[in-house]
C-alpha positions as CSV (number, residue, x, y, z in Angstrom):
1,X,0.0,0.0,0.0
2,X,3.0,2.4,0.8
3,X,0.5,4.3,3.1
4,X,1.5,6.3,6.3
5,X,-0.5,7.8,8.8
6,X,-0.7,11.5,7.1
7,X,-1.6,9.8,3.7
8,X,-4.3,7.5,4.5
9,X,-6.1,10.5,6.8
10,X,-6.4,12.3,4.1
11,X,-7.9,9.4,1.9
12,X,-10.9,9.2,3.4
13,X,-12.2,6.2,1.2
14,X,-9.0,3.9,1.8
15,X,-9.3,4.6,5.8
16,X,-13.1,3.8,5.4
17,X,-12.1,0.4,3.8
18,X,-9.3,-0.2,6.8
19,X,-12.2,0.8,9.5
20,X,-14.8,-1.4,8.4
21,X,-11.9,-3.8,8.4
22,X,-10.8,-3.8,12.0
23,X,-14.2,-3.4,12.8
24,X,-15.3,-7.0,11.3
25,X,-12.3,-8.7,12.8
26,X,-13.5,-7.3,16.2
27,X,-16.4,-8.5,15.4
28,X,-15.6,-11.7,14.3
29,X,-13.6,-11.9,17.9
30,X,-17.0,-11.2,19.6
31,X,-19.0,-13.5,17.9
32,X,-16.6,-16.5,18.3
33,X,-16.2,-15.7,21.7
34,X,-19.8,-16.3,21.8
35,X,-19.8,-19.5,19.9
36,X,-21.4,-17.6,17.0
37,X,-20.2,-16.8,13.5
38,X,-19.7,-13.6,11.3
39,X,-20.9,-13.3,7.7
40,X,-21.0,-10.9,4.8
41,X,-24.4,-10.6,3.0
42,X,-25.0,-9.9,-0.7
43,X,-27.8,-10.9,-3.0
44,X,-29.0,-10.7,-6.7
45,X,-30.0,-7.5,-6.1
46,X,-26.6,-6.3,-4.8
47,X,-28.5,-5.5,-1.3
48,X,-25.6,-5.7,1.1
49,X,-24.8,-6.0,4.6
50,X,-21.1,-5.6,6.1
51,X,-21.7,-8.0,8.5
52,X,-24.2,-10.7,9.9
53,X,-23.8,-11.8,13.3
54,X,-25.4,-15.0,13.7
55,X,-25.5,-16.9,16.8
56,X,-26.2,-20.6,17.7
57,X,-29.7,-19.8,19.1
58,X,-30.4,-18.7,15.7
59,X,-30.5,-15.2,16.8
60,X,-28.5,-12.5,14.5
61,X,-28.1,-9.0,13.9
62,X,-27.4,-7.2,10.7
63,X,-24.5,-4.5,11.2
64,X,-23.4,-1.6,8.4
65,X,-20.3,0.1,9.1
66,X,-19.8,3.7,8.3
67,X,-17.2,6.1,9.0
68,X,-18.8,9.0,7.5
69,X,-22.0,10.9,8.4
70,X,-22.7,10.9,4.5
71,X,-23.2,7.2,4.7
72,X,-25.4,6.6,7.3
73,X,-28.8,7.0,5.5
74,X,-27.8,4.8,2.4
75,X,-26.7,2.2,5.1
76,X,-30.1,2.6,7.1
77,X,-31.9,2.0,3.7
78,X,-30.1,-0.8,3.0
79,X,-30.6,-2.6,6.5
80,X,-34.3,-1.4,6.0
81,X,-34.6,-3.3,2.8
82,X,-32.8,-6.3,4.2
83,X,-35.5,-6.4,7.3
84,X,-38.1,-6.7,4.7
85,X,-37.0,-10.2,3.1
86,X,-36.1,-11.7,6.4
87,X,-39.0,-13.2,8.7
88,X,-37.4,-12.9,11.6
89,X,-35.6,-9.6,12.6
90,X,-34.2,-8.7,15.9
91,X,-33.1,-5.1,17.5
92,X,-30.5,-5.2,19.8
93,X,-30.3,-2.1,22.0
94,X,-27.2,-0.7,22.7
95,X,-26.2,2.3,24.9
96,X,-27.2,5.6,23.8
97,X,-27.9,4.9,20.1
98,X,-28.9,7.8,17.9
99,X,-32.2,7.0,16.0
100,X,-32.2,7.3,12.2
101,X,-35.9,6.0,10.9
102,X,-37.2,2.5,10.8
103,X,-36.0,1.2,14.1
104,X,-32.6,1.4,13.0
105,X,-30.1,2.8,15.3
106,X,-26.8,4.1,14.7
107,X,-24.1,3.5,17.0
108,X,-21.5,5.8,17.7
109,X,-17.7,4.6,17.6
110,X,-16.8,5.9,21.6
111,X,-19.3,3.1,22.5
């Protein structure tokens, strides 16, 4: 990559891709350590999820990861449209989310 600090702040897609990438293996930490597994979705109709979080019970949770603010309402949209093809949807709560629409919740990073 031949990236340094300074260069990849000011590439705000690159560190968006490196973000969402520690963010899944975190993730992936988490839901092993809770004997579940972590997933990417995509479909036919390129509707997309960064990560699904599925757990043995059969509980999961759809996650979109976002760095910027410019982001968040495409990501909402998409988990809103992902919601609608699966019968069983589940809302985890987490401490003081910030509502977007739909029941979704965005989660700020200091969390």
């Amino acid at each position: 990559m031949r990236a340094n600090p300074d260069s990849i702040l000011h590439d705000f897609e690159t560190f968006g891709f490196l973000f969402e990438a520690l963010c899944t293996r975190d993730m992936r930490i988490y839901a092993q350590a809770n004997d579940g597994d972590l997933f990417h979705y995509r479909d036919k109709t390129e509707l997309e999820a960064d990560m699904i979080v599925k757990l043995r019970n059969g509980k999961w949770a759809a996650i979109e990861v976002k760095l910027g603010s410019k982001q968040i309402e495409n990501a909402a949209a998409n988990l809103l449209r992902l919601q609608k093809i699966c019968p069983d949807w589940y809302l985890y709560r987490i401490k003081n989310p910030c509502s977007i629409s739909g029941g979704i919740r965005q989660i700020p990073p200091t969390d």
